[in-house]
Structure formats: structure tokens, C-alpha cells
C-alpha positions, 0 to 999 in steps of 0.5 A, spaced: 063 394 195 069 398 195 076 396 198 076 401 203 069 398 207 072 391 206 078 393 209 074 397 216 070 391 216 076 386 218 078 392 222 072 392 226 072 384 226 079 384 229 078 390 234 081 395 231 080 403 229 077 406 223 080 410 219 077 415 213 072 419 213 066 414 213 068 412 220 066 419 222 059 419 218 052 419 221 045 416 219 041 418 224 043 424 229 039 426 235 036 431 230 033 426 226 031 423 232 027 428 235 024 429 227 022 421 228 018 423 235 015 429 232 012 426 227 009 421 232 006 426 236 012 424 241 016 431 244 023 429 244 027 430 250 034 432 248 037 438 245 039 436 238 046 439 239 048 435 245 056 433 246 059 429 251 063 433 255 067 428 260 065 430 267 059 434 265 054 431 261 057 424 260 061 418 265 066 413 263 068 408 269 073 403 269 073 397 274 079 392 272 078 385 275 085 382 276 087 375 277 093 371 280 095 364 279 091 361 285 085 364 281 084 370 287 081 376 286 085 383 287 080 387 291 081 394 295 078 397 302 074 403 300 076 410 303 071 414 302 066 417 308 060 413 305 063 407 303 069 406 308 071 399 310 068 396 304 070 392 298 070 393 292 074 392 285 079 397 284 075 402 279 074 409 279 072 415 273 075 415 267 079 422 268 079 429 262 084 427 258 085 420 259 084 414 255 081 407 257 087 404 259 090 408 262 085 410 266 085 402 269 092 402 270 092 409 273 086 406 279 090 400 279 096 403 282 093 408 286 088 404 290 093 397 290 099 399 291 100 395 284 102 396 277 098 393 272 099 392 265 092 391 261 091 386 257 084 385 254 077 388 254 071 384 258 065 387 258 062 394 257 056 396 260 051 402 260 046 407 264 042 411 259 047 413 254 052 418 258 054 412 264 058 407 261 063 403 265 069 399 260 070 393 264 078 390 263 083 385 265 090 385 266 097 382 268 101 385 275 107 387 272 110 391 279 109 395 285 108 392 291 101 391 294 098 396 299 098 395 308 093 399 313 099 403 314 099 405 307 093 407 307 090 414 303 084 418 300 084 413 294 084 406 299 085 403 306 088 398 303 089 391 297 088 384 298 088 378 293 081 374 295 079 367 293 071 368 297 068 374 296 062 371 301 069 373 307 068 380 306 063 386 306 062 389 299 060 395 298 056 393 292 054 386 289 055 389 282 061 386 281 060 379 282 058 377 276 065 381 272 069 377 277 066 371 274 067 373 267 073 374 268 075 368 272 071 364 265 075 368 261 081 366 264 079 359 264 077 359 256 084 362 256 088 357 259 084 351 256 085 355 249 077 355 249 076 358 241 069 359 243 072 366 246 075 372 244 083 374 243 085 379 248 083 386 245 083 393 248 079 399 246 082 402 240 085 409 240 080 414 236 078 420 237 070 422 236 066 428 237 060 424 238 057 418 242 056 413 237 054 405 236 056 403 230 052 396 227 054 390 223 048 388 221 049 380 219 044 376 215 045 370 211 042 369 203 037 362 204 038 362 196 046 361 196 048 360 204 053 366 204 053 372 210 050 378 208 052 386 210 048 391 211 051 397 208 049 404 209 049 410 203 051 417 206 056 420 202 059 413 201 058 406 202 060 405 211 057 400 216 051 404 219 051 409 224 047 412 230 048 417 235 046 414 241 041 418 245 043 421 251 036 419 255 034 413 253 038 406 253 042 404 248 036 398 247 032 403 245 037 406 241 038 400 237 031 399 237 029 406 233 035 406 229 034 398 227 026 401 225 029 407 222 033 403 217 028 397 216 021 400 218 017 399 224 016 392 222 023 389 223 023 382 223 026 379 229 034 379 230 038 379 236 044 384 239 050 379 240 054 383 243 061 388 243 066 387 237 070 394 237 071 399 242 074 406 239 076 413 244 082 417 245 081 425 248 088 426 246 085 432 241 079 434 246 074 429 245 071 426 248 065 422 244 067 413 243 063 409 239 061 402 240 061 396 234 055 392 236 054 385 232 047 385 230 044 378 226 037 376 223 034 370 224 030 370 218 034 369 211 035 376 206 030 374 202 024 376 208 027 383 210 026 388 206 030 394 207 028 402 207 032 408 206 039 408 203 042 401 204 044 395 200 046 387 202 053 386 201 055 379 200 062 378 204 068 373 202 067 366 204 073 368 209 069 374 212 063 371 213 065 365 217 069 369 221 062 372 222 058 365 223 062 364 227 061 371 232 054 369 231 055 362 233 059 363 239 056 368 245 063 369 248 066 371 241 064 378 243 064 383 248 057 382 253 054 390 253 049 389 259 045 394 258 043 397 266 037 402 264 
């Protein structure tokens, strides 16, 4: 394998954006996507020349929950006609031109009266292939908490809330991102090695949606964790281009057959290692690097298409065991519909 796949894979692993041309490759387009239906009789139901367009045929959201040092949450009192007097976490649309963590310091400080500074991922999740919400944490770093008589258009004020269950949220969506935090921040503070470092979405730009796999399996022969590599110009981890109408489950599952044949042996998502976006040059496509392991050694899958087994260095592969082993290692990708 060359130098260049070796090196994005520990890129990938540690969170970082890809560099190169093969970042940017794509194994199975939403052109090649509407063939696969067609030749099962199926009429597809997406334009092959779909763009994210932010605003118009896509939406990022992003929603921070932050903790102090008595484990309060910060919530704000919602402004809105249709929401107002209500709770929520600080949240909003991820505006054109900006990228993920600004987006989360931005509504923090328009909603809380506070300056937040962010300092990891914790989740993503998804609605079909054009809602997405970056769920990230962070630190207080200044500012000063909004009153009732600093009340705007974006809130009508902040609080820090120890009980969820004193006040009228205005959905129960956010109850379990408060509690990924709160055992985020434990793991963090009891120096947990089960879960994943702090890591932010990288800085990347990309004209199309994207989800990148690292596919995961273990030779029965020698014991060593196995990659699958993808051949289209040059060797790169295998790429879709996530279909607009469909979940990124059914995404995943038609690119896995695409790759394998209809008859994939079973393997298991395990969650979010990189997130890469930037709409600094005006695009405004991400891609989403989900950890993909088989359960049924290299022996028993077979593989169709341009693709191969690389055997990783025993450093490499551990450091992948260890995602597989560990659910928390990775960034949950809860998939909404």
C-alpha cells in the first residue's frame, strides 16, 4: 500500500482532514446508484447532479451542551413564537459560510450571553441524507450569563440546570445528548481509556456528501486487522456519496452490497471516526468516516469489484481493535430516519 493511504488511515484514526486527491474520489455516486436501482427494476428518486446547497437542499444544525464544575447543564428559554417560554439546549442552523465550530461558538453566545470555547465532538445525527446535527461540547471562556431583561429575538434568557425534570423543554431530543455528555465528562475526568480524546470536525472542504468507510476485519490465519482498500485512479478507503432521500443506514447498506454482493456477511457500524467540512471556498458537502467491522474472519468474505485486503502494521491494527472493542471509542452516528 502506498505511503500515502498508510499515512490518511492514521490521519483518519486520529480525527484529521485528508490531504491528496484521493480524498476527494468517489466509488459510488448517486449516478451509480440510480443504475443499481435501475437494473433492479427500481425508479430512482434523486437527480444524479444533486449538490448540497446549505439552506436550500441541505441543513446542518449544531446543539452544544456544556457543563460546569457542579455537573449543571446550560439551557436557554426559547424566544420563538412557537416554542417561547421553553427550554432547549443552545442550538441553531449552522449559517452560509461557516464552519461547525464557529457555528456552536456563535449560538453560544447569542443565546447565553456566553463565550464558549469548543473542545470536542460528541455525537452526529442525521435525517435522511440532508439534515444533520454536529453535537459539540466545550469550555466557558467568558461573557456573562444572560437575564430576563437582556431578553432578544435568539432567547429570553440562560440558565445552569442540575434537573431537567423543573422545566418545560421544548422537546425531549436533547435528553440523551445531555446525558453523553455528562458520561463523556466523567470518562474524562476518571481518565476512562475506553473513550475517545477530545476531537473537533476538521477543516476540509468537499463539493459533495460524503461517508467514507474503514472497513475492519481480521485475518483467521494470522490474527492481524485487515483494510479494505478501494482501486479507482488509486488505491483509498472506499467512498459513497450519501443519497439525499434515503438514511445514511440504507446508504451504508447499498454501498456495503456494492462493494461485497448482495450476500454481505454480517458486520457492524460502530460509529463516527472523522468529521471533515469547511465552506470557506463555497462548498458545502462534508464527509462522514464511519468504522465498519466484520464479524466473520477474511477468509469467509469475499469481495467483488476493485478492491483488496491490506494487512495493517500491528500498531495500526491494535489502535483499530481497540475502536471495535470499545463502543465509546467513536462518535455515535444516530441515524433519526
Amino acid at each position: 500500500m502506498p505511503d500515502t493511504v498508510e499515512l490518511n488511515l492514521q490521519k483518519v484514526l486520529k480525527g484529521q482532514s485528508l490531504e491528496g486527491e484521493e480524498a476527494d474520489i468517489c466509488d459510488f455516486s448517486l449516478e451509480e446508484q440510480n443504475e443499481a436501482l435501475e437494473s433492479q427494476g427500481i425508479q430512482p428518486s434523486v437527480d444524479p447532479k444533486f449538490k448540497p446547497v446549505l439552506g436550500e437542499t441541505v441543513t446542518y444544525i449544531v446543539a452544544c451542551v456544556i457543563l460546569n464544575e457542579y455537573n449543571e447543564v446550560l439551557m436557554i428559554q426559547e424566544a420563538k413564537k412557537n416554542c417561547a417560554g421553553k427550554w432547549y439546549l443552545p442550538a441553531g442552523h449552522i449559517e452560509k459560510g461557516e464552519n461547525i465550530i464557529a457555528a456552536g461558538e456563535r449560538e453560544v453566545l447569542e443565546e447565553t450571553g456566553l463565550k464558549m470555547e469548543c473542545t470536542t465532538l460528541l455525537l452526529v445525527e442525521s435525517a435522511r441524507g440532508i439534515w444533520i446535527r454536529f453535537v459539540l461540547t466545550g469550555r466557558i471562556v467568558g461573557g456573562s450569563l444572560k437575564t430576563p431583561s437582556e431578553a432578544d429575538k435568539e432567547s429570553l434568557q440562560a440558565k445552569w440546570i442540575s434537573n431537567l425534570d423543573e422545566l418545560e423543554l421544548r422537546a425531549g431530543d436533547i435528553t440523551h445528548l445531555i446525558d453523553r455528555a455528562k458520561a463523556y465528562s466523567e470518562a474524562r475526568r476518571v481518565k476512562d481509556p475506553g473513550w475517545h480524546e477530545d476531537q473537533l470536525p476538521a477543516l476540509r472542504a468537499y463539493s459533495k456528501l460524503l461517508l467514507r468507510l474503514v472497513v475492519a476485519i481480521k485475518k483467521k490465519a494470522t490474527n492481524r486487522v485487515h483494510i479494505l482498500l478501494s482501486e479507482r485512479n488509486s488505491w483509498h478507503l472506499p467512498t459513497c456519496e450519501i443519497h439525499p432521500s434515503k438514511s445514511l443506514h440504507s446508504t451504508l447498506k447499498r454501498f456495503m452490497i456494492d462493494l461485497f454482493g448482495a450476500e454481505v456477511p454480517a458486520h457492524r457500524p460502530h460509529g463516527l471516526l472523522c468529521v471533515e467540512h469547511d465552506p470557506s471556498s463555497g462548498k458545502d458537502g462534508a464527509c462522514l468516516t464511519l468504522l465498519v467491522a466484520f464479524r466473520a474472519p477474511l477468509e469467509e468474505v469475499p469481495i467483488i469489484g476493485k478492491c483488496v485486503w491490506h494487512e495493517t502494521s500491528k500498531e495500526l491494527g491494535d489502535n483499530i481493535l481497540h475502536r471495535v472493542a470499545s463502543r465509546n471509542s467513536t462518535f455515535p452516528l444516530h441515524v433519526i430516519r
